[in-house]
C-alpha positions as CSV (number, residue, x, y, z in Angstrom):
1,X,29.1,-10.5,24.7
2,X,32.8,-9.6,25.0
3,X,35.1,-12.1,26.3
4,X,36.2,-10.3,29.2
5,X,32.9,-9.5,30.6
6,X,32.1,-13.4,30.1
7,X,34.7,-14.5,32.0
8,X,34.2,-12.2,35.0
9,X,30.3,-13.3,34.6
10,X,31.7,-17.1,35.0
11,X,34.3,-16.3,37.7
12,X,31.9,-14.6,39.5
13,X,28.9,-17.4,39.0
14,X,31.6,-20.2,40.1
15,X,32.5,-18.1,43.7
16,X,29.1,-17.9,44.3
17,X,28.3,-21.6,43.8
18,X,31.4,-22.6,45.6
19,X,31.3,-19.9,48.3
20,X,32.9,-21.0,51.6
21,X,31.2,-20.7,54.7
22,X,32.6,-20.6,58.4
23,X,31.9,-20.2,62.2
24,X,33.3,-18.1,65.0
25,X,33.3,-19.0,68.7
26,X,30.7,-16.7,70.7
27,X,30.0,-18.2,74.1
28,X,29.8,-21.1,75.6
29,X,27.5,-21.8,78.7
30,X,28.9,-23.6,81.8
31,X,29.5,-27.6,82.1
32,X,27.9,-27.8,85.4
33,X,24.4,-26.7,85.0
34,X,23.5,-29.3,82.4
35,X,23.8,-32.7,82.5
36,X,24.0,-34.4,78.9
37,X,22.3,-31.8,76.8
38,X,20.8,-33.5,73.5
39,X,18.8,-30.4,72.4
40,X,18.9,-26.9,72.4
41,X,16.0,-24.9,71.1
42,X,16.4,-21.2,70.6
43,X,13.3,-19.4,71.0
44,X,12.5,-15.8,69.6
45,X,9.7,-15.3,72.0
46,X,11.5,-15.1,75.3
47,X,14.7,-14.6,73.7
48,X,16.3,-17.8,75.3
49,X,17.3,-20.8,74.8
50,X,15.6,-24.5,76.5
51,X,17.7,-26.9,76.7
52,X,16.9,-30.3,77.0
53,X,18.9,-31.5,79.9
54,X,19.0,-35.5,79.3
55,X,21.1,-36.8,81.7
56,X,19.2,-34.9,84.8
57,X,15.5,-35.2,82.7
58,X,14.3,-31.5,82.8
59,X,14.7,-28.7,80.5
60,X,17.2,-25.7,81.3
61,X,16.0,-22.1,80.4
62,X,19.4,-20.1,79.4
63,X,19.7,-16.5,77.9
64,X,21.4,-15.5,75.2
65,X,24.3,-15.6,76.2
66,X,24.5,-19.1,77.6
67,X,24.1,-17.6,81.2
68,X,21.3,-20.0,83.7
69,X,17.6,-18.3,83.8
70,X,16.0,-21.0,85.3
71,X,17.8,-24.8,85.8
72,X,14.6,-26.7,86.3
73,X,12.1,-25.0,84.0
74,X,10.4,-28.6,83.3
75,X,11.1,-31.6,85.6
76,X,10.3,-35.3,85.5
77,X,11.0,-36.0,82.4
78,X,12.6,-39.5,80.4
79,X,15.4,-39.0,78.8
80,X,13.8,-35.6,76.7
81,X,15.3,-35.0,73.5
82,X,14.1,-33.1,70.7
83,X,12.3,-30.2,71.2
84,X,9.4,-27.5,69.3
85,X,7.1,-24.7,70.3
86,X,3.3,-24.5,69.3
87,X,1.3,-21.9,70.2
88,X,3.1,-21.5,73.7
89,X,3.1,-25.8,74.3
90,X,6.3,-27.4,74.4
91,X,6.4,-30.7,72.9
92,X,9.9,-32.8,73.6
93,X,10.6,-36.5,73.0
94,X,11.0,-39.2,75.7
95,X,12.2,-42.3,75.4
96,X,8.3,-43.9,74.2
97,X,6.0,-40.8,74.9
98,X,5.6,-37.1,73.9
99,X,5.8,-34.9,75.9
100,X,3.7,-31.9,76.2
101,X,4.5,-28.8,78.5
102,X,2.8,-25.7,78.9
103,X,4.6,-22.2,79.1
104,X,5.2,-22.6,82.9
105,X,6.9,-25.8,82.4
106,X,4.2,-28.3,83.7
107,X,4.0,-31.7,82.1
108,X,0.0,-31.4,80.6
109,X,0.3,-34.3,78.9
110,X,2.2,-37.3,77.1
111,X,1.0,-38.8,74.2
112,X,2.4,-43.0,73.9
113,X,4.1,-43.9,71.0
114,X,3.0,-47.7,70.5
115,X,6.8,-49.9,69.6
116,X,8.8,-46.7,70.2
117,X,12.5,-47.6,70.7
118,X,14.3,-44.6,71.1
119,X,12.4,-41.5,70.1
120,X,14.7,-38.4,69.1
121,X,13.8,-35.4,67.2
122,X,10.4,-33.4,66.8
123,X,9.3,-30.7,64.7
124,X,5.7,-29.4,64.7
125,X,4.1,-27.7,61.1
126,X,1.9,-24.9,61.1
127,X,-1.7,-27.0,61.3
128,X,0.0,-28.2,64.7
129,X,0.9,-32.1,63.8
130,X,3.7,-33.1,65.2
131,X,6.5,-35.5,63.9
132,X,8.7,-37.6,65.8
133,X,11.3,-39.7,64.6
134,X,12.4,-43.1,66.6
135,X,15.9,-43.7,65.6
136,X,16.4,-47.3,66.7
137,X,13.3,-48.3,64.4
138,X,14.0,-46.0,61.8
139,X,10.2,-44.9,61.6
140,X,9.3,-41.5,62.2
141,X,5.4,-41.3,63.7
142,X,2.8,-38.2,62.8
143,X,0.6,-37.2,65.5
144,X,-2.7,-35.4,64.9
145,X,-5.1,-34.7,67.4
146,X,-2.9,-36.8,69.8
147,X,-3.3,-40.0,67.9
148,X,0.3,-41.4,66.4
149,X,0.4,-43.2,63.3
150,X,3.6,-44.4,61.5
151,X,4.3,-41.8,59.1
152,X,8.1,-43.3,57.4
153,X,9.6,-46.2,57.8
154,X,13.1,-47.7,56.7
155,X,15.2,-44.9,57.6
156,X,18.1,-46.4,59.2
157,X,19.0,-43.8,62.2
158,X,16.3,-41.8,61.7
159,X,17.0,-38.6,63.7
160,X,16.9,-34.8,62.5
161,X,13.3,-33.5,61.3
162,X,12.0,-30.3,60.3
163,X,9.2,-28.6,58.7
164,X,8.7,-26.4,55.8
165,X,5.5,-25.6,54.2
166,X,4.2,-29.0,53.4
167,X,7.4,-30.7,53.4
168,X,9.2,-32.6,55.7
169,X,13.1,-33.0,55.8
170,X,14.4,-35.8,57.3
171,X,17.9,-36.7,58.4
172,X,18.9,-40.8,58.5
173,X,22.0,-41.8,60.4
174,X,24.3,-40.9,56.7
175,X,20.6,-39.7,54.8
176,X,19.1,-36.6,54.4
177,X,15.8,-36.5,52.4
178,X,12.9,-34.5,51.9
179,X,9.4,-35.9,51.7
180,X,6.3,-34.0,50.1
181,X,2.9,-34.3,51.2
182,X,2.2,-37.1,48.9
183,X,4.9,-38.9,50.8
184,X,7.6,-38.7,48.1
185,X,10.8,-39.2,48.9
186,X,13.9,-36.9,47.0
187,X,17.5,-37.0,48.0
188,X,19.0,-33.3,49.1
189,X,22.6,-34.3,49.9
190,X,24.9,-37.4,50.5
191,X,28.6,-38.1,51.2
192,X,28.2,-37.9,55.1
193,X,29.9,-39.8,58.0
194,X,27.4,-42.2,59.6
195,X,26.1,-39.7,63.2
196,X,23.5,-37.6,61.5
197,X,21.5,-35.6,64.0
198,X,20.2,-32.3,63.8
199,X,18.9,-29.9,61.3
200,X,18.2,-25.8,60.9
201,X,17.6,-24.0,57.8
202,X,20.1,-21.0,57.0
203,X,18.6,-20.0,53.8
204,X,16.8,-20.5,51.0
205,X,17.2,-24.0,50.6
206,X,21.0,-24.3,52.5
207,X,20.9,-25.8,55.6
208,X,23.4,-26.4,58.6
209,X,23.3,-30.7,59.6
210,X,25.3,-31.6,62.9
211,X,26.4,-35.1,63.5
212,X,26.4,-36.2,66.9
213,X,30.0,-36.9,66.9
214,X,31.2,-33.6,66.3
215,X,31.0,-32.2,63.0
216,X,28.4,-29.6,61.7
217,X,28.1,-29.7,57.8
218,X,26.8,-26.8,55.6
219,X,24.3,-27.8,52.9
220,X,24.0,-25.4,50.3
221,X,21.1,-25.3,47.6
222,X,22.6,-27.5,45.0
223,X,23.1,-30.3,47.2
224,X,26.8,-30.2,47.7
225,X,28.1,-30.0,51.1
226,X,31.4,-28.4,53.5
227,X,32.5,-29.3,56.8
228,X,32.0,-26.1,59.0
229,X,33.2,-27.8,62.1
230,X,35.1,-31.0,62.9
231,X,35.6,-31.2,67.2
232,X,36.0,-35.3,67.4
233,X,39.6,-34.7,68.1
234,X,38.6,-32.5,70.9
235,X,35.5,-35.0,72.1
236,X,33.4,-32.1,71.8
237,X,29.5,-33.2,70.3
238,X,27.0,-31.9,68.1
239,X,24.1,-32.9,68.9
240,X,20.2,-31.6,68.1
241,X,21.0,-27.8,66.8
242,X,19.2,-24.7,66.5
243,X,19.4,-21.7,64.8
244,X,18.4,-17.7,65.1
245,X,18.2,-16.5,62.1
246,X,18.3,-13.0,62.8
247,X,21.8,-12.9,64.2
248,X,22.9,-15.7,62.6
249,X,23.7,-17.7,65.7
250,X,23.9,-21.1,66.0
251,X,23.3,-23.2,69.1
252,X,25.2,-26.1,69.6
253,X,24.4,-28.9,72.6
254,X,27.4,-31.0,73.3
255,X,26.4,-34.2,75.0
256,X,29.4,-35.1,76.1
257,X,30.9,-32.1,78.1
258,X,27.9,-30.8,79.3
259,X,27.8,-27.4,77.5
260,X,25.7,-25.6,74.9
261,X,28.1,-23.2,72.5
262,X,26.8,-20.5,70.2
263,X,28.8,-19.6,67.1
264,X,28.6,-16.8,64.6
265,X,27.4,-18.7,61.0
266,X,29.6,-16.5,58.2
């Protein structure tokens, strides 16, 4: 090979690897609607966005463009959190329970989680089991056929979950892990500030993180890591995120000033 070609070879394999990635400001919904939003869960089958409204307990049905369809879609809930869709039932985390919500927005259900402290996040594979982490007790719990068991244990902060084939991702307080179906355990990245939260998937293996606090990270495949977004200085959160990945949007709850904001993922 000729020198010349090599090096743009090289050059161009190191810009890839290193490539930067970004976000521009879309939208962002009003900060009187919602009261302490800790998720946001885009949805591709209504085109819209339910938001879990913590502070006020019910779940907020916006459009995509952060404009109110419907303020009390689901009512009565404790302190819901993390959020997932299965086969047109809404599952969302209380403080001890599960949640589960059918397509009109009434509570069906709630399925007891035995020592819960806190529980935060939920994802649902494709057999329907459902995963819920409880951060004060760093255990994340499996449910099939509405029976929990304790899936994980010693993950300190145990927050941000999501599903992919027959893995499970799992996002600690400064952690974030992947764990096969035999319950092994391998690191994907490291070198973040203690506030991990939520989780999407951009790409083959590249993810976007948030952390509560105010920064979103970008994971890319081989592990290494950018800061897409820092807002502490501003007190603007990140809290449980979602993604749509056919417009590359990504929707960001922000506890603390009662607002969800989209932003264009570059």
């Amino acid at each position: 090979m000729k020198k010349p070609l090599f090096l743009f070879i090289a050059t161009l394999m190191c810009s890839t690897s290193f490539a930067q990635h970004s976000l521009v400001k879309l939208w962002e919904s009003d900060s009187v609607t919602i009261k302490g939003p800790e998720s946001a869960l885009f949805d591709s089958k209504s085109n819209s966005i339910f938001v879990s409204s913590m502070g006020s307990g019910s779940v907020v049905q916006l459009d995509l463009k952060g404009k109110v369809i419907k303020s009390d879609w689901a009512t009565g809930l404790n302190s819901n959190k993390g959020s997932a869709f299965y086969k047109g039932m809404f599952y969302t985390a209380e403080t001890s329970a599960v949640a589960v919500i059918d397509n009109t927005g009434k509570v069906l259900k709630r399925i007891p989680i035995e020592g819960a402290g806190m529980l935060n996040d939920l994802a649902v594979d494709s057999k329907g089991i459902v995963y819920v982490s409880d951060t004060r007790t760093g255990k994340v719990h499996r449910i099939e056929n509405d029976k929990p068991t304790v899936y994980l244990e010693n993950i300190p902060g145990a927050n941000g979950l999501l599903t992919v084939n027959t893995d499970l991702y799992v996002v600690g307080s400064t952690t974030f892990q992947k764990v096969n179906a035999n319950k092994e355990m391998s690191k994907i990245s490291e070198g973040f500030e203690s506030g991990l939260d939520g989780i999407v998937p951009i790409g083959d293996k590249e993810f976007i993180l948030s952390n509560y606090k105010g920064i979103l990270y970008y994971v890319n495949a081989d592990g290494t890591n950018q800061v897409l977004l820092d807002s502490r200085a501003n007190k603007i959160m990140a809290n449980d995120i979602s993604y749509d990945s056919k417009t590359k949007t990504l929707y960001v709850p922000s506890f603390g000033t009662n607002r969800i904001i989209a932003y264009k993922v570059n």
